[in-house]
ROTORNU-270790 format. One record per residue (C-alpha): z, x, y. Coordinates in steps of 0.02 Angstrom, whole numbers, padded with zeros to 5 digits, always signed. Each point is the difference from the previous one (the first is absolute). Layout:
<rs>
ZXY;...
</rs>
This chain:
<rs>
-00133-00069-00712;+00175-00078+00016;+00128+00101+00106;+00170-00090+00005;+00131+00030+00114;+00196+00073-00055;+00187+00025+00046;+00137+00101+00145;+00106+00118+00026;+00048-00109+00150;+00119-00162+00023;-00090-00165+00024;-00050-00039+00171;+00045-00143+00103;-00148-00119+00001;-00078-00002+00200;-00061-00138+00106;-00165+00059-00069;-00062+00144-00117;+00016+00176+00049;-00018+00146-00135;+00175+00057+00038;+00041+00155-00137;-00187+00105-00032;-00050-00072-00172;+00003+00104-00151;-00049-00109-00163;-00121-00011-00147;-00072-00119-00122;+00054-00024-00128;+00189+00003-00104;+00082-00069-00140;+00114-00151+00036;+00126+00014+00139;+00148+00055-00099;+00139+00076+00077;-00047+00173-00094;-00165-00004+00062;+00053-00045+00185;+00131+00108+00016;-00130+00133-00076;-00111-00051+00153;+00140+00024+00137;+00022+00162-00080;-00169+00047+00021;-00019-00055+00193;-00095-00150-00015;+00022-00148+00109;-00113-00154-00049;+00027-00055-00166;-00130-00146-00072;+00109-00131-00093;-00008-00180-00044;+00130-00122+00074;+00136+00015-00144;-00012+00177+00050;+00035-00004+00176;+00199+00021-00019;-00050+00154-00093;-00088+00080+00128;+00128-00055+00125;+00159+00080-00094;-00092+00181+00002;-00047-00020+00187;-00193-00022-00039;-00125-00115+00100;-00100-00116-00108;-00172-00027-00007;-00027-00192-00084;-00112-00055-00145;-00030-00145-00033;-00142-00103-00058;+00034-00131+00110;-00063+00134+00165;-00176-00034-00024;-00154-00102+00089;-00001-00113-00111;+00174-00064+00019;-00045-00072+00174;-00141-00109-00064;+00108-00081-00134;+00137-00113+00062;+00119+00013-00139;-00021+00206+00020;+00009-00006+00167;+00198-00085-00003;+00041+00109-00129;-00058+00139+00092;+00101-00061+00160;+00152-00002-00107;-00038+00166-00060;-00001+00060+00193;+00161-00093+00058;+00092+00087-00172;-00056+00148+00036;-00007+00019+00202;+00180+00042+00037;+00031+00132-00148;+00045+00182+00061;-00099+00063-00106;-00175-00092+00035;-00121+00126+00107;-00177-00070-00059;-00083-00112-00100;-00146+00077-00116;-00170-00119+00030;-00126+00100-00074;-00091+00162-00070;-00175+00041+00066;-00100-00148+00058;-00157-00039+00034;-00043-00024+00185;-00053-00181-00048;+00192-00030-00040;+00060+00054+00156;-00029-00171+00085;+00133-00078-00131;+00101+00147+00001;+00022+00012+00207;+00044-00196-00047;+00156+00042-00099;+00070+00148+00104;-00010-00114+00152;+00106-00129-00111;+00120+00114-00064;-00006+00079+00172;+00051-00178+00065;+00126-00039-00127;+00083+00177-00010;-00043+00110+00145;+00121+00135-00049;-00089+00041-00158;-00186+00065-00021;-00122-00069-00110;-00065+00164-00086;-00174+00015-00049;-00077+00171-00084;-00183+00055+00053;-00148+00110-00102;-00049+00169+00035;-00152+00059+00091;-00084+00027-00177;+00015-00173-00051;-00172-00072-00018;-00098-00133+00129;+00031-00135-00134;+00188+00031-00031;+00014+00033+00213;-00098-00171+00030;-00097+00110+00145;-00150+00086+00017;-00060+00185+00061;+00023+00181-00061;+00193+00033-00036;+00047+00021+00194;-00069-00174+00060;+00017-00098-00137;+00197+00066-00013;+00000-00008+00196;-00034-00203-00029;+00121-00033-00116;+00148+00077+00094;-00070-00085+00147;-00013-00179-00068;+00158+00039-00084;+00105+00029+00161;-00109-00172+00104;+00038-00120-00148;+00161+00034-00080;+00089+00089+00142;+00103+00100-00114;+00166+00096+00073;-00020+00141-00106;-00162+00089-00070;+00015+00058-00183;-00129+00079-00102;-00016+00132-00182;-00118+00142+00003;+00013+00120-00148;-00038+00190+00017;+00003+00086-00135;-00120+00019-00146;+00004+00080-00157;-00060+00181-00014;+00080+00037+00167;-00119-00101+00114;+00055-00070+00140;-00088-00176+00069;-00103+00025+00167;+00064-00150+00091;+00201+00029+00017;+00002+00022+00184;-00176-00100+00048;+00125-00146-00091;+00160+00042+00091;-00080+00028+00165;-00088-00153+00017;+00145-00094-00046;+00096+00112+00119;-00108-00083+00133;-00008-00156-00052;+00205-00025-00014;+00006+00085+00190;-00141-00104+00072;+00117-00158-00096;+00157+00056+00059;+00061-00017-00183;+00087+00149-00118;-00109+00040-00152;+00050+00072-00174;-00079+00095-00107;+00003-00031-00207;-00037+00169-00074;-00022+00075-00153;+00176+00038-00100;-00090-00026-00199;-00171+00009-00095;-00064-00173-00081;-00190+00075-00036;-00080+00155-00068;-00053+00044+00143;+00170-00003+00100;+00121+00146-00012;+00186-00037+00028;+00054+00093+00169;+00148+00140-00025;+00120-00005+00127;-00095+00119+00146;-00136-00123-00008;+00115-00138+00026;+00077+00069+00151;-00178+00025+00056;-00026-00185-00002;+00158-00045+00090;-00022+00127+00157;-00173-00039+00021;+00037-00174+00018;+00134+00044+00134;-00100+00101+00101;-00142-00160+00001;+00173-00103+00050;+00029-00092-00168;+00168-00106+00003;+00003-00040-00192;-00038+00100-00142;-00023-00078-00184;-00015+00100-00187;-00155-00064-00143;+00109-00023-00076;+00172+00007-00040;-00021-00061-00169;-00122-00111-00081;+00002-00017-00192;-00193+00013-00029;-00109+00119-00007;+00081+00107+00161;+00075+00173+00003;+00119+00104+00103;+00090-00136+00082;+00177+00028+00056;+00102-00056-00134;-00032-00010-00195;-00007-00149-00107;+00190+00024-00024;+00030+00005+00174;+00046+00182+00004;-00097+00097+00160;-00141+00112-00013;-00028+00138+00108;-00107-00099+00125;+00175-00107+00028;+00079+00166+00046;-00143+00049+00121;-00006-00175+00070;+00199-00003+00043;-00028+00131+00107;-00142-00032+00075;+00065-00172+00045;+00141+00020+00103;-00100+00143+00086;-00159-00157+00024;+00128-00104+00071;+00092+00122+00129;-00161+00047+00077;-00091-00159+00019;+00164-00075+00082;-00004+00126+00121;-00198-00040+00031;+00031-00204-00021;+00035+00005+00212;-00148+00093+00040;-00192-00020-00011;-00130+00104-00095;-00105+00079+00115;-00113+00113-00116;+00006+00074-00191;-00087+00175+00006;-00058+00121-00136;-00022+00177+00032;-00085+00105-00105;-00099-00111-00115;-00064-00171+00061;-00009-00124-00129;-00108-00184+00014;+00060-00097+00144;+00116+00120+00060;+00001+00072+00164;+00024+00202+00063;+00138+00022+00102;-00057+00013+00188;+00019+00150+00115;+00129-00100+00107;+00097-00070-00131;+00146+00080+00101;+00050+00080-00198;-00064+00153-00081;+00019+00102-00150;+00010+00192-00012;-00094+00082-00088;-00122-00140-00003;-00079-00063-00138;-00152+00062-00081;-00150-00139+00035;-00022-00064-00212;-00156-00108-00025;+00047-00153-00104;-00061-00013-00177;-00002-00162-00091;+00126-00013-00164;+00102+00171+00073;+00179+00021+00072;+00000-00052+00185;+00078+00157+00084;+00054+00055+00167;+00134-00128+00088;-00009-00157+00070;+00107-00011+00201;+00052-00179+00017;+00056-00049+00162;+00111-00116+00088;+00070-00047+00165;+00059-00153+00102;-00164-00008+00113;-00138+00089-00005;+00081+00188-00002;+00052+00064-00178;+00169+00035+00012;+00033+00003-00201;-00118+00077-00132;+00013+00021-00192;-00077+00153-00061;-00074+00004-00184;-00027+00117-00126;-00156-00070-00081;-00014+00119-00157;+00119-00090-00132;-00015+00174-00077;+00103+00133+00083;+00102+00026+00150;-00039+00044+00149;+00069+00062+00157;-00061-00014+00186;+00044-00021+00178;-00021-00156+00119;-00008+00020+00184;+00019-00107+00119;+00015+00001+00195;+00182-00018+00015;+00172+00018-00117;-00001-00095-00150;+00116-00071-00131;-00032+00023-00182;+00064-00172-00102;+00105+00000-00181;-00041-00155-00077;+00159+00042-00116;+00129-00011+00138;-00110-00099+00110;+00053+00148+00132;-00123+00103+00124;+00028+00171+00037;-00086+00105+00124;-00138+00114-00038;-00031+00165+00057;-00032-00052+00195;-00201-00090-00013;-00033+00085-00167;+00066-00049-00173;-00038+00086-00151;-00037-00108-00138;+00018+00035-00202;-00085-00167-00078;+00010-00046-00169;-00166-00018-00125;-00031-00200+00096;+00134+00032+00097;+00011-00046+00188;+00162+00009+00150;+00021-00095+00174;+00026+00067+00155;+00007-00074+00186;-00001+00061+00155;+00171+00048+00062;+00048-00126+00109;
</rs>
């Protein structure tokens, strides 16, 4: 299923020698033309990639918002006509040196048999305009064999495709949508199997990922997240080390709702929940963007494909958690400990409340002092010596280091 990319809270960024993420991504797919109501709307509400066509590009640049391009002309295809091709090179050189340029949007879920033509045209954009990435959007583990192009149960045919993926197109950033929640209050059984083995595949890369998650229902059997839930998605994608977060959707005149705004324009309570969540997104995964992920850890209950935090993790919690056997369509509880550090010691770790239901309150430890982060002043503040007592929201998650 599509999963665009949106708009900042952030100034443009001066294009580099060659692409680098810069500003953690927070975005969505998809919005109502770029007027300067609905961008300034989208500053407002801390996002930072904004998808636009060219005429919109000034836009995006007057509210400080990076631009993600559409354009027909980015395709394949283009490259194997002649008269596409130059119009596509004139769409690069128009395009290359605006402030507000940060990507240009290939394509939406393709087959593995595409990749060949798709590694192709990043390498050509690459060439043409290194600053910018070519952005292309991958399935879900529970996409089929036929819509994957690979073969195997779930794990190795979704292993395959992420590993052609990476060996023929050589992307710079790994995107992908997995949505979580059903109707009736089930919950899907792959959410971390998905975002762990992309976790991996991004480190083993050396690429950022981002993670399209659920912000609307388009089906029967899709409920529209409340707010808790949708902090749930955005701090368990920063304790797997996600760069870029993006909403389905932020509107999309169809069949969809939730969404963030109405057909007027006017927000909906999931805009509300979203500006705050974003800023907080983007203060924590800048502090995380210099360091590696060495380890995402659930206590408690163990989902599929996640991993129990080891006995020399060098953090604890107190009490600990009550050992929950996973159920298949129910709440994932307990909390998830992702970790972080510049070599192979954790120095960092983002602590999650994984019950989007209710608060909760408990105590890390850790073998020396540590520092307890505010993503709202971007400001640390000691903890209580090598304890810190924690009160996280329903899906609600904090940083803390080390002291150094």
């Amino acid at each position: 299923m599509v999963a665009w990319i949106s708009c900042s809270t952030v100034r443009a960024e001066t294009s580099p020698a060659h692409w680098q993420i810069g500003t953690p991504i927070t975005t969505y797919w998809a919005s109502p033309p770029i007027t300067d109501a609905a961008a300034k709307l989208m500053r407002e509400g801390g996002w930072n990639l904004i998808w636009c066509h060219e005429n919109e590009l000034d836009t995006a640049q007057k509210y400080g918002l990076r631009a993600m391009l559409i354009d027909g002309l980015i395709s394949p295809q283009s490259l194997d006509n002649p008269d596409k091709k130059a119009q596509l090179d004139a769409l690069i050189e128009r395009v290359k040196k605006h402030p507000a340029l940060y990507a240009y949007f290939i394509t939406d879920e393709p087959n593995a048999s595409a990749f060949p033509a798709l590694g192709k045209l990043v390498a050509y954009l690459r060439e043409r305009d290194p600053a910018h990435l070519g952005y292309i959007n991958l399935f879900p583990t529970y996409a089929n064999n036929e819509q994957l192009g690979t073969k195997g149960d779930t794990v190795t045919a979704y292993r395959e495709h992420l590993r052609q993926f990476i060996e023929t197109v050589n992307p710079g950033l790994i995107s992908y949508d997995h949505y979580h929640f059903q109707t009736g209050g089930a919950d899907g059984p792959e959410y971390f199997l998905n975002l762990g083995m992309i976790r991996q595949t991004a480190l083993n890369a050396g690429v950022p990922f981002l993670n399209i998650v659920q912000a609307s229902s388009w089906s029967p059997s899709m409920r529209v997240p409340n707010g808790n839930e949708l902090r749930w998605l955005a701090y368990t994608s920063l304790a797997y080390g996600a760069q870029g977060l993006s909403y389905y959707v932020y509107f999309y005149p169809h069949n969809h709702r939730g969404m963030m705004v109405h057909a007027d324009g006017t927000p909906t309570d999931l805009y509300y929940a979203a500006k705050q969540i974003n800023p907080e997104f983007v203060a924590i995964a800048a502090q995380l963007q210099p360091l590696k992920s060495l380890g995402a850890y659930h206590v408690g209950m163990v989902p599929p494909g996640a991993q129990p935090l080891p006995p020399d993790a060098g953090f604890s919690l107190e009490p600990p958690c009550q050992s929950v056997q996973f159920t298949s369509g129910k709440p994932v509880t307990g909390l998830v400990l992702g970790l972080f550090g510049k070599d192979t010691q954790p120095t960092h770790v983002v602590v999650v409340n994984l019950d989007y239901k209710k608060e909760i309150t408990t105590t890390l430890v850790a073998r020396q002092p540590l520092d307890i982060f505010n993503p709202t002043n971007r400001a640390w503040t000691p903890a209580d010596g090598s304890r810190a007592r924690l009160n996280l929201l329903p899906g609600g998650g904090c940083l803390l280091r080390l002291r150094p």
